[in-house]
N, C-alpha and C positions, 0 to 999 in steps of 0.2 A: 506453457507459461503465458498469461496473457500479462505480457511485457508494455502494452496500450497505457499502461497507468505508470509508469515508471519515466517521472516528466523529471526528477531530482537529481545529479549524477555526474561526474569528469567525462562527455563527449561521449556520444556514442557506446554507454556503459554495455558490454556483453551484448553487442550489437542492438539492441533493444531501440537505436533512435537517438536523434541530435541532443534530448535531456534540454528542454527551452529554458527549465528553472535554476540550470548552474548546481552547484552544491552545496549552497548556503544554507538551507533546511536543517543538511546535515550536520553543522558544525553542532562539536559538544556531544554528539552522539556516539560516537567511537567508529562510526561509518565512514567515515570522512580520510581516514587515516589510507597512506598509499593509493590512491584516488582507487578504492575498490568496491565505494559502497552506492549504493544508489535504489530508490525510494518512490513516495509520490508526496503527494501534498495531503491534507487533509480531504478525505472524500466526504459526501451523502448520499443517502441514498433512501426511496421512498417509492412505492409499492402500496395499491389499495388492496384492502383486506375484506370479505364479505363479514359482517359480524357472525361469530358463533362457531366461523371456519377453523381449522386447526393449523396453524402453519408452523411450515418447519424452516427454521433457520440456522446455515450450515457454514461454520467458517473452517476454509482449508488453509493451510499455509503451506507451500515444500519449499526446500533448498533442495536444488537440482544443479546448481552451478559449480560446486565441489563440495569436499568432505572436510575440508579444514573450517571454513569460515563459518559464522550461524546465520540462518536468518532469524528477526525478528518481527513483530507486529504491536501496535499501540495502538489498542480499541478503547475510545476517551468520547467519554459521555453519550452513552448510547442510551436511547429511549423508546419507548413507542409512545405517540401523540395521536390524536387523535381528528379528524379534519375539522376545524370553525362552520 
């Protein structure tokens, strides 16, 4: 798990690091409940592309933490742009 991105969370979430952004993201989310859910902030991310190249882009997600709870992910507004 690269747990690097997981700045959102009640203290030290699943040992992953001190969480600098609290839990407040989480409110309203349903993660929030029993201090057991924890997140990131909105990332980007940006990558040059040779024109004409074929790229492949891979999204994984696991729940590794246990078998009760879900994970989820929120992919919001994704694009490809192109440089000025």
């Amino acid at each position: 798990m690269n747990s690097a991105f997981i700045q959102i969370c009640p203290g030290n979430f699943k040992n992953c690091g001190p969480c600098p952004l609290g839990t407040a993201e989480l409110s309203g989310t349903g993660f929030e409940i029993n201090n057991t859910g924890g997140g990131t902030s909105w990332l980007t991310s940006a990558s040059p592309v040779v024109p004409g190249e074929t790229v492949a882009l891979d999204f994984l997600l696991f729940d590794v933490a246990d078998g009760i709870l879900d994970t989820s992910v929120l992919l919001d507004d994704f694009r490809w742009t192109t440089a000025p």
